[in-house]
PLY file of the C-alpha trace (Angstrom):
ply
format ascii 1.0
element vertex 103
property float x
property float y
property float z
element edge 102
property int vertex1
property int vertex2
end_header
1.52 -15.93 0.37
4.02 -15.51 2.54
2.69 -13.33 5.00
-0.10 -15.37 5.59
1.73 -17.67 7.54
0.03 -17.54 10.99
3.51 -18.56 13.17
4.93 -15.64 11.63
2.26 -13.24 12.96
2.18 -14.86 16.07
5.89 -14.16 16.65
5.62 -10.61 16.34
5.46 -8.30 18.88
1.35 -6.97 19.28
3.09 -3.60 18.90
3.35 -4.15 15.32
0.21 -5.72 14.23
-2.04 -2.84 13.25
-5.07 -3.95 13.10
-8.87 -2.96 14.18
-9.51 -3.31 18.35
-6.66 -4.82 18.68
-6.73 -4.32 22.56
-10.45 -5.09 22.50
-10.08 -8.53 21.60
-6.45 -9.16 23.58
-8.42 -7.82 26.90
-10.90 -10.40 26.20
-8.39 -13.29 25.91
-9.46 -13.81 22.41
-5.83 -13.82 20.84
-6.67 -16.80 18.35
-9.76 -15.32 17.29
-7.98 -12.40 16.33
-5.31 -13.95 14.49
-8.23 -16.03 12.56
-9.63 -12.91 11.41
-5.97 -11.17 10.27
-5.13 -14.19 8.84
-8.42 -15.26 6.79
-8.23 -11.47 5.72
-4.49 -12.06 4.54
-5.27 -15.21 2.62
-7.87 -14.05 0.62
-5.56 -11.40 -0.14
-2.73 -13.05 -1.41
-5.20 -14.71 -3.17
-6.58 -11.57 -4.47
-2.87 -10.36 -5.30
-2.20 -14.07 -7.63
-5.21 -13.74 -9.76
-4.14 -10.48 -10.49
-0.87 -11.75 -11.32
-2.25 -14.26 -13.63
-4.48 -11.94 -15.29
-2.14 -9.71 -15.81
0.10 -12.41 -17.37
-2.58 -13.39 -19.88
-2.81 -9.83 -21.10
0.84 -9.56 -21.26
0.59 -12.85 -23.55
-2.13 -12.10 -25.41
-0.54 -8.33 -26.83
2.31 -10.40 -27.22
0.91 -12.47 -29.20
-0.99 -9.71 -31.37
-3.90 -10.09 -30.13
-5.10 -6.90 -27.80
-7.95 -7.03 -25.55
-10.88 -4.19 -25.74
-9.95 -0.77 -24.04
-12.99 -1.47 -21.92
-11.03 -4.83 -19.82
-7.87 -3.37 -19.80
-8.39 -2.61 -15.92
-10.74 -5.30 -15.84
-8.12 -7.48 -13.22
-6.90 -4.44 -11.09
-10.81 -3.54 -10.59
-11.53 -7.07 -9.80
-8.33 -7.35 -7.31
-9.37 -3.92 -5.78
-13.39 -5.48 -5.31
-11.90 -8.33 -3.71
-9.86 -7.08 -1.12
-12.57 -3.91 -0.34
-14.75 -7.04 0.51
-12.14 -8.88 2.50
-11.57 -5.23 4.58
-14.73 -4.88 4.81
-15.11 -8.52 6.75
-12.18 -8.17 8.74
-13.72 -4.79 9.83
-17.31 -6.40 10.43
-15.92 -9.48 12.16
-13.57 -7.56 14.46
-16.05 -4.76 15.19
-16.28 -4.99 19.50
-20.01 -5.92 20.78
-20.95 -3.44 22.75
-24.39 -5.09 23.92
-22.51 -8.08 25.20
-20.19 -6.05 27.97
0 1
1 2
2 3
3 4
4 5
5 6
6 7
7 8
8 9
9 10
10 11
11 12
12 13
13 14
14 15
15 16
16 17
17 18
18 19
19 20
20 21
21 22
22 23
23 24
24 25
25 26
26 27
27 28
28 29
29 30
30 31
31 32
32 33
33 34
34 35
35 36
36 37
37 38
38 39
39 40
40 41
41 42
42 43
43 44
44 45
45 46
46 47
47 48
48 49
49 50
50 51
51 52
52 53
53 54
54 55
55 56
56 57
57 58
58 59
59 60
60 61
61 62
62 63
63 64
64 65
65 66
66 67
67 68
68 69
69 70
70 71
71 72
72 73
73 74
74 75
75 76
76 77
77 78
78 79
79 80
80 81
81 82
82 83
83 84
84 85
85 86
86 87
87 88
88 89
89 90
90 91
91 92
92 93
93 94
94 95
95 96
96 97
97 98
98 99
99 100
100 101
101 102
């Protein structure tokens, strides 16, 4: 959650933010559109990354409690986390992608 705390991105140095047309959106003067999208993108990550954490706990509790789930969820929570943040990558790269038809 940490990193998706929008003064600290905004404190770095540009050099360091690797993200999609970058300079395409800083030539435009759209800076704070840019930062929405990183930082919508890193939310809904560290979102992602806490459900996975609490599913993960719940499995640890249930085994420990002698109770095992099926073989077929065992990944269940690491595929879910993985759909989630293809999705969110997806929409940062669809949101970010430069309009040619516009220039």
């Amino acid at each position: 959650m940490l990193l998706s705390i929008r003064s600290i991105f905004e404190k770095m140095p540009l050099s360091l933010v690797n993200i999609p047309h970058k300079e395409y959106w800083i030539q435009r003067g759209e800076r704070v559109y840019l930062f929405d999208c990183l930082m919508e993108f890193m939310r809904i990550t560290a979102g992602a990354c806490a459900l996975l954490f609490a599913l993960s706990l719940v499995q640890t509790l249930s085994v420990g409690l002698g109770r095992s789930w099926p073989e077929s969820l065992v990944f269940l929570p690491t595929g879910i986390f993985l759909a989630i943040v293809a999705i969110a990558l997806w929409n940062l790269f669809r949101r970010l992608k430069p309009d040619v038809t516009n220039d």
